[in-house]
C-alpha positions in Angstrom: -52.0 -47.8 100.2 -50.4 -49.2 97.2 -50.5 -46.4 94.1 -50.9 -43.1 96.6 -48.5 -40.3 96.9 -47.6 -39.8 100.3 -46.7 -35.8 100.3 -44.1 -34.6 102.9 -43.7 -31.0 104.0 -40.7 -29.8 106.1 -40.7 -26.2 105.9 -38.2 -24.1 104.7 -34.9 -26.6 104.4 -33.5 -25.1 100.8 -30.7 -22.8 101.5 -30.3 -19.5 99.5 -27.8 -17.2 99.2 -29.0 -13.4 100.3 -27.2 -10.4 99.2 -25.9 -7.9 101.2 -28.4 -5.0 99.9 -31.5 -8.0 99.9 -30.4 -8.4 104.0 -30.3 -4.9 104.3 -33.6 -4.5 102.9 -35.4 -6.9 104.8 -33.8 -5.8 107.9 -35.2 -2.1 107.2 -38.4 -3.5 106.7 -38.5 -4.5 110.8 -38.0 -1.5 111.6 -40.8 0.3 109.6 -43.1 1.7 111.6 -45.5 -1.6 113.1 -43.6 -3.9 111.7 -43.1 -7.5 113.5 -39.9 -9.1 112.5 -42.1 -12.4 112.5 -44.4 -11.3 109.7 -41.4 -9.5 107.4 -39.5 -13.6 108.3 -42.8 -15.1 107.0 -43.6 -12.4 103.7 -39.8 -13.5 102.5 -40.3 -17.0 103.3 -37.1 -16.8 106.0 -36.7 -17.6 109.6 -37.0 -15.3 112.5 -34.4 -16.2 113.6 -32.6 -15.6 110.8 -33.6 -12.2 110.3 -32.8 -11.3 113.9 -29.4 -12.6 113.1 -29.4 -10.0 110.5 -30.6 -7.1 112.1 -27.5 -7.8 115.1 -25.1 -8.4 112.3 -26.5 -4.7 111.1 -26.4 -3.3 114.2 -22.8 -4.5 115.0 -21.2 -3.4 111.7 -20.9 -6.8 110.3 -23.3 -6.4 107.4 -22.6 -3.3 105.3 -23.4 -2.8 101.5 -20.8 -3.7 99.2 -18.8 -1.2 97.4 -19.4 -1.3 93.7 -16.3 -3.0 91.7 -14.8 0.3 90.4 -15.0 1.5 86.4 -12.0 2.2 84.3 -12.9 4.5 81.0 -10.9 5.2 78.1 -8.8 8.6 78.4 -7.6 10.8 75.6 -5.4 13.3 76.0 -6.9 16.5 74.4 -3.8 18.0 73.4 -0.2 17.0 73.3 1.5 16.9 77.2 3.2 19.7 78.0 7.1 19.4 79.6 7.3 20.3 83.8 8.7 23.6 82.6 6.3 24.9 80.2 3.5 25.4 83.2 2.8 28.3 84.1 -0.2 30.4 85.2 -2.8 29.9 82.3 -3.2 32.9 80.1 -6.2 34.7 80.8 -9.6 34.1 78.6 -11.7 36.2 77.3 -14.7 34.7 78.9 -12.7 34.2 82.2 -13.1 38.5 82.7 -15.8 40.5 83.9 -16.4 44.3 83.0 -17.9 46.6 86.4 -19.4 49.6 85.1 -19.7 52.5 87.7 -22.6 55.0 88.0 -20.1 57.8 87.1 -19.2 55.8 83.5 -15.8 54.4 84.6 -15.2 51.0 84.2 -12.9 48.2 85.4 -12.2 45.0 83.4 -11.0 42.1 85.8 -9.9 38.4 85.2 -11.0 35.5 87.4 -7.4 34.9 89.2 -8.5 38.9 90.9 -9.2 38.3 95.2 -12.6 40.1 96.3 -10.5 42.3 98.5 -8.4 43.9 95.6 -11.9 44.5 93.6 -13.3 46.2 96.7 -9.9 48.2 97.1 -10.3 49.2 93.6 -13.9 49.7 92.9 -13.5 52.6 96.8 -10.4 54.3 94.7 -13.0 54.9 91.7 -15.7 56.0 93.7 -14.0 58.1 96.4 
């Protein structure tokens, strides 16, 4: 025996650390359509028990994908801040109106701010 290499295998004894989106993952993979949790364990090198653990934890709420941090961007004001008493409605744009023209050559020019029913009031007047 002396100079051999004695070679012991226990299994799977290293821990790892499993996101919540990698347990989610696996989990979803049990419940594809013939999938034994047993098999999806073994492909990912994991315990079935483990994974059963999961799937209850799933099931029960516990294990939920995590929120991305959120992003702060850079803001620039586009033009200077106008005082609390300077608002008012904004005046109307060119681009913010529509022109109607009617079979009998009349036509009506309205802005955006204009409620369908006081088109429809107005566009009956014209034509009655």
């Amino acid at each position: 025996m002396a100079g051999e290499t004695i070679e012991i295998i226990t299994g799977r004894e290293r821990r790892r650390r499993w996101s919540s989106a990698d347990k989610l993952r696996i989990v979803a993979e049990t419940y594809e359509a013939g999938a034994c949790v047993k098999h999806v364990a073994a492909r990912h090198d994991l315990s079935p028990g483990l994974v059963f653990t999961w799937r209850r934890h799933a099931r029960d709420g516990m294990l939920a994908q995590q929120q991305p941090s959120p992003v702060f961007l850079p803001v620039r004001a586009a033009e200077a801040a106008r005082s609390r008493t300077d608002l008012g409605p904004p005046a109307p744009r060119a681009d913010d109106r529509i022109e109607i023209e009617l079979k009998d050559g009349s036509r009506v020019r309205v802005g955006a701010s204009v409620s369908l029913v006081s088109l429809r009031r107005v566009i009956a007047a014209l034509r009655g």
